[in-house]
N, C-alpha and C positions, 0 to 999 in steps of 0.2 A: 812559659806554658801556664795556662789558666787552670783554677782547681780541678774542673770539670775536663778537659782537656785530656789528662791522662788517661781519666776514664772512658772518654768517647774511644780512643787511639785504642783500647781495650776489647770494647766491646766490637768497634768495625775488624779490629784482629783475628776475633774469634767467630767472626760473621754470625752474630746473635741476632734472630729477630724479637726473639721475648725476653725481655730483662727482668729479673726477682729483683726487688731493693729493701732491703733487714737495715732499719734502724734502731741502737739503744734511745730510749724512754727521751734522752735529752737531747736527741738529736730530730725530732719526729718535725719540729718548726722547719725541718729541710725540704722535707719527703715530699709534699706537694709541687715545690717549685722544681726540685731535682726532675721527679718525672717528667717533667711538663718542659723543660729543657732536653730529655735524653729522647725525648719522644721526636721532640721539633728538629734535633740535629742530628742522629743519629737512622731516624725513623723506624725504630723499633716502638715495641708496645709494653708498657712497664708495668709490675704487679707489686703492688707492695703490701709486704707482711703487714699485718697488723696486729700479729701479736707479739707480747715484748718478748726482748732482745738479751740477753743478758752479759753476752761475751763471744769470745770465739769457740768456747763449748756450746754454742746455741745457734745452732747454722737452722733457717729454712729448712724446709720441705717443698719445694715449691717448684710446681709445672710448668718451667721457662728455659730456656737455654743457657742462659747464665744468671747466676745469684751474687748480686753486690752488695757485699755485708760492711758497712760502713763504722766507724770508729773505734775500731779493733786492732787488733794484728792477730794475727795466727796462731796457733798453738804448733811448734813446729811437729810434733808428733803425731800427732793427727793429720789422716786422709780425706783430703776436700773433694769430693765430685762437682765442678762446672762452678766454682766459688770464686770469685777476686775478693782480696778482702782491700778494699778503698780505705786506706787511714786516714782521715781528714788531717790536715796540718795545724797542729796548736798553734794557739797565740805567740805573738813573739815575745823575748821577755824584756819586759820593762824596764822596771824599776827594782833593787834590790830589798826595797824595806822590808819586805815581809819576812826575806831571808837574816836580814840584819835583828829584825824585833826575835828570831828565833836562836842568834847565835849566842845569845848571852848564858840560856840554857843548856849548851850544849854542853858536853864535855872535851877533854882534845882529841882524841880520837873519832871519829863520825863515820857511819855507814850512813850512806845515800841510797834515800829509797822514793818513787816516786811510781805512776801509769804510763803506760802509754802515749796517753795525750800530751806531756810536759819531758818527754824523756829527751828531747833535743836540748832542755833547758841544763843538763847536768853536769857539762861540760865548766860551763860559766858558772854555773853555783860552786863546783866544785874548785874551784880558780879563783874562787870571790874569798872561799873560806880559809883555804890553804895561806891567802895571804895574812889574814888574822890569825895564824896560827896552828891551826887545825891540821889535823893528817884524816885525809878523806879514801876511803873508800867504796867501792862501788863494786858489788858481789856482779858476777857471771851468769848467764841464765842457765836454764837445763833444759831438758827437752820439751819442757810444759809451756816454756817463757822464753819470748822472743828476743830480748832486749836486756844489757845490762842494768841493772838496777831495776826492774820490773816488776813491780810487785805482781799479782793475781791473787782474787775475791777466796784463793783456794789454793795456792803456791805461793810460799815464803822463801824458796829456795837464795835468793838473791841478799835476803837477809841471813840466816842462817848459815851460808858458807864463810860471811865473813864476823861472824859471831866472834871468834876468839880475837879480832885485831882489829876491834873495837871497844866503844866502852858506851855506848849509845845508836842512835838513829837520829838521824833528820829526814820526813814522810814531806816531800814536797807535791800537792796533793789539795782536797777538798772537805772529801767525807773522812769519816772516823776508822772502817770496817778493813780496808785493804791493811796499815798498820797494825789493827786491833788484835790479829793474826800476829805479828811478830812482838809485838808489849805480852802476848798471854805465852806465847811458845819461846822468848828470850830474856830473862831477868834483868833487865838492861832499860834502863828510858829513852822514850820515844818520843819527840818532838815533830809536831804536824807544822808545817809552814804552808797557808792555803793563802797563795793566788787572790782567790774572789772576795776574800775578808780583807788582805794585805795585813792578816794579824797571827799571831804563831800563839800554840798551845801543847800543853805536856797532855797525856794521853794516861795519867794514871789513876786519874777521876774516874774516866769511862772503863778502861782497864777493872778498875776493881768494882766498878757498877754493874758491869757487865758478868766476873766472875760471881757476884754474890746472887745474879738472876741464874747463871746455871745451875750452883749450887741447891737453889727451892727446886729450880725443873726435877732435878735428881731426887731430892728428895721425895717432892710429890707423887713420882714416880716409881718408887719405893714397893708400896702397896698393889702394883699394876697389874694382874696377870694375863691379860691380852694385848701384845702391842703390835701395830700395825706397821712394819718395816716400807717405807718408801723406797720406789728404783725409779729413776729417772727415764727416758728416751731420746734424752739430749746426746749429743755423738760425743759432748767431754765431759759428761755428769752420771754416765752410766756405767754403774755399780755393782752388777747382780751379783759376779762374785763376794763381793763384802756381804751383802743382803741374806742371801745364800747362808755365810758363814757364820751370821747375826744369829738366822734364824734356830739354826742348828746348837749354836749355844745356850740360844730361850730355854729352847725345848730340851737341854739337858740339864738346866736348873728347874724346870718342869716348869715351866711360860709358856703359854700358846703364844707363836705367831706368824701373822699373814704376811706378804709377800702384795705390793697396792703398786700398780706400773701406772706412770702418770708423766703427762708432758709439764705442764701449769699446774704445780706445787702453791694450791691458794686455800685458805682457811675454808670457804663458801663449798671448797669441792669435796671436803674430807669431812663434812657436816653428815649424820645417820648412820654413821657404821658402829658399829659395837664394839668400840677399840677403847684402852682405859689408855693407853699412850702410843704418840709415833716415834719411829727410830728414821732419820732421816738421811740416806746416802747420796742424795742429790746435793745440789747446789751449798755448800756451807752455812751460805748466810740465810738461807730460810729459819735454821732454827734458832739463830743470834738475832736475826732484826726485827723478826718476824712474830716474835716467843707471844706477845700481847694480845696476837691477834688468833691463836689457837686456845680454845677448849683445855684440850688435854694438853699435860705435859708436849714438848718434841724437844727429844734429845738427836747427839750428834750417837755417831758411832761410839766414841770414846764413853761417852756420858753412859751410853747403854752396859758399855763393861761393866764401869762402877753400879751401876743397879744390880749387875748379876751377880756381883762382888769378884769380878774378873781381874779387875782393876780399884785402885784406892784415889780418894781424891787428891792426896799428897803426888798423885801420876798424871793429874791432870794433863791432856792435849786439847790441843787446836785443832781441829779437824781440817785437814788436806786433799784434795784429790790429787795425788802422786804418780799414779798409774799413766 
């Protein structure tokens, strides 16, 4: 059966004449030629998002009868109305080098961490190492995460369960962020093995790059006494209760703060308000990747404690959406 194949078989299932198609940012080279295929053999008519994408916390809104949200998986907890989520199939795996340039670092014990997109590959990584040595394992998901060893931009659970019967990580992987989550939330190192480099890196550079940038946010943020509490509308980024509870504790160390409901968490949108700092209960990685490109301090929830003096930076967290 051809890629697209399953999807057609999908859509004439569901006897759709409007099709939604939600692509993330690196898949968008698809989007033109997909609809233009689902249109010719299906004969349906296709709407495609065009604003990003970011997970399977960021489903559409959109006036169609079914929405195909492409290179995802589900969040199992969460309730889809009229959604297929189309996982596109990773690459197959190659060559081991990349695996090989990262095993020298490792320690003997290893937790296997990787996305979505590469999680067919973990079987054979894990069978590759085991022979050199290694005792591998690979955490269980929870109800946030679909897949053994799965990380999310926002759930480390897959790390963290197997925390004590380990003595490290290997992030089989790309970027820096889904890991960066488990190096700051587990004392332990973390080895990234990335595919598209075919070159392996420890992650305690970034790790402590990263901690000494929240460190200033915090402190910056010190002096604040207005801060502007973000809530999401995203269906797995929406927070109000935390927001809610944020607020509530500004206002008893005697801090004014607002309560900003926002879909598109972007620096251009949050420009003219009379906020001396934001507290961000959305998406995690707004206030980690994004720190450069805001004005004012954006702290995580956690960060906010420590401002109130709720929390000490010796308690430092990661910020999760757990819920």
């Amino acid at each position: 059966m051809g890629e697209t194949d399953r999807l057609l078989d999908v859509i004439r299932g569901r006897n759709a004449k409007t099709v939604g198609l939600q692509f993330p940012v690196g898949l968008r080279t698809k989007a033109v030629e997909l609809a233009q295929e689902l249109e010719a053999k299906a004969g349906v008519t296709c709407l495609v998002s065009a604003d990003p994408s970011f997970g399977a916390c960021d489903v559409a809104d959109m006036p169609v009868d079914l929405i195909v949200h492409l290179g995802h998986a589900p969040m199992p907890h969460l309730r889809y109305n009229r959604v297929f989520f189309f996982d596109l199939p990773g690459p197959p795996l190659g060559s081991m080098a990349f695996i090989d340039a990262a095993e020298s670092m490792l320690p003997k014990r290893v937790g296997l961490l990787t996305t979505t997109q590469f999680r067919a590959w973990l079987p054979a990584i894990q069978a590759h190492l085991e022979e050199k040595g290694h005792v591998i394992r690979i955490g269980e998901p929870d109800r946030r995460v679909a897949y053994a060893g799965q990380l999310l931009g926002c759930d480390y659970h897959t790390a963290t369960v197997v925390e004590r019967d380990v003595d490290g990580y290997l992030y089989v992987g790309t970027g820096d962020f889904h890991p960066l989550g488990v190096a700051i939330l587990v004392d332990k190192p973390v080895i990234i093995a990335d595919p598209e480099r075919g070159t392996a890196r420890d992650l305690k550079e970034v790790r402590d790059r990263i901690l000494r940038q929240r460190h200033a946010a915090i402190v910056r943020a010190q002096d604040a006494n207005v801060f502007g509490i973000l809530v999401s509308k995203k269906i797995g980024q929406a927070r109000m209760d935390m927001a809610t509870g944020l607020k509530a504790l500004a206002e008893k160390h005697g801090k004014q703060a607002n309560l900003f409901l926002m879909d598109l968490v972007a620096p251009d949108l949050l420009q003219g308000y009379r906020v001396d700092a934001w507290v961000n209960t959305a998406c995690p990685r707004i206030a980690i990747e994004d720190i450069l490109q805001y004005k004012q301090p954006m702290l995580t929830p956690q960060e906010f404690e420590i401002v109130l003096g709720e929390r000490t930076w010796d308690d430092y967290m990661f910020d999760e959406i757990r819920a």
